[in-house]
N, C-alpha and C positions, 0 to 999 in steps of 0.2 A: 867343110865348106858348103857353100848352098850354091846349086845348079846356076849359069850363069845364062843369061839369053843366046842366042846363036844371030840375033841382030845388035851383038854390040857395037856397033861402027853404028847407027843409029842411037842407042841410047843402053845405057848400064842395068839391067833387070836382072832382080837372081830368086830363084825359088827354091821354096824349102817348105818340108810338111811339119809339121806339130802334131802330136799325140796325146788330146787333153786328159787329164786327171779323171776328166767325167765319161773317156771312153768314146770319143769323136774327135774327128780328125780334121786338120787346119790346113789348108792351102796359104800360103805367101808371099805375094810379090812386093818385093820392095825395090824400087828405083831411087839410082843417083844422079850426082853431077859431076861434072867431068874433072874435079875435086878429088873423088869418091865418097863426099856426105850427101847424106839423106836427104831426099826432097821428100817421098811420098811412098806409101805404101798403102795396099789391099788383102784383106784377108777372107778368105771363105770357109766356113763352117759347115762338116758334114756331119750332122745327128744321125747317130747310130741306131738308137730307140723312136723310135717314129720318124719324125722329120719328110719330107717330101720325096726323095730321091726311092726309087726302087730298089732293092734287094741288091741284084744284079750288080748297079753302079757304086752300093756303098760296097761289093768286096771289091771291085774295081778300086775303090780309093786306098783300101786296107793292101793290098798286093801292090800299089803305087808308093805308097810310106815304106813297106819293105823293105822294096826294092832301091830306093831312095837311101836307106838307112844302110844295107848291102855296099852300097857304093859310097859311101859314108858322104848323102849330099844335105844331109837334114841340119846341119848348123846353121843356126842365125850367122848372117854375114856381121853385126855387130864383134859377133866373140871371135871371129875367124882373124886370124893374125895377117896384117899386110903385107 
């Protein structure tokens, strides 16, 4: 299942991290409607090999997928069963 907002009485938001093939790591939010289809989604990209972010913050993301993955929150809500 992928993390669900804690303001859903405002609007349906669920995150979930990705682990690319190329060894960087993906934030995801994707929003619905009151349906539960897809309006819109956003995704952020954290480069492991260079990239802007500091040392510090890329293990911060890698200890966040973990931990995500621990609580088994990393499924695309697509494949998550209703």
């Amino acid at each position: 299942m992928a993390l669900k907002t804690d303001d859903c009485d405002i609007r349906d938001v669920r995150f979930h991290m990705d682990a690319g093939g190329n060894g960087d790591y993906y934030i995801n939010l994707n929003e619905y409607d009151d349906t539960g289809k897809w309006i819109k989604g956003i995704n952020y990209r954290m480069a492991m090999s260079g990239g802007f972010a500091p040392h510090e913050v890329k293990m911060a993301f890698v200890a966040l997928y973990r931990a995500m993955e621990t609580a088994k929150l990393n499924n695309h809500p697509a494949n998550e069963s209703q």
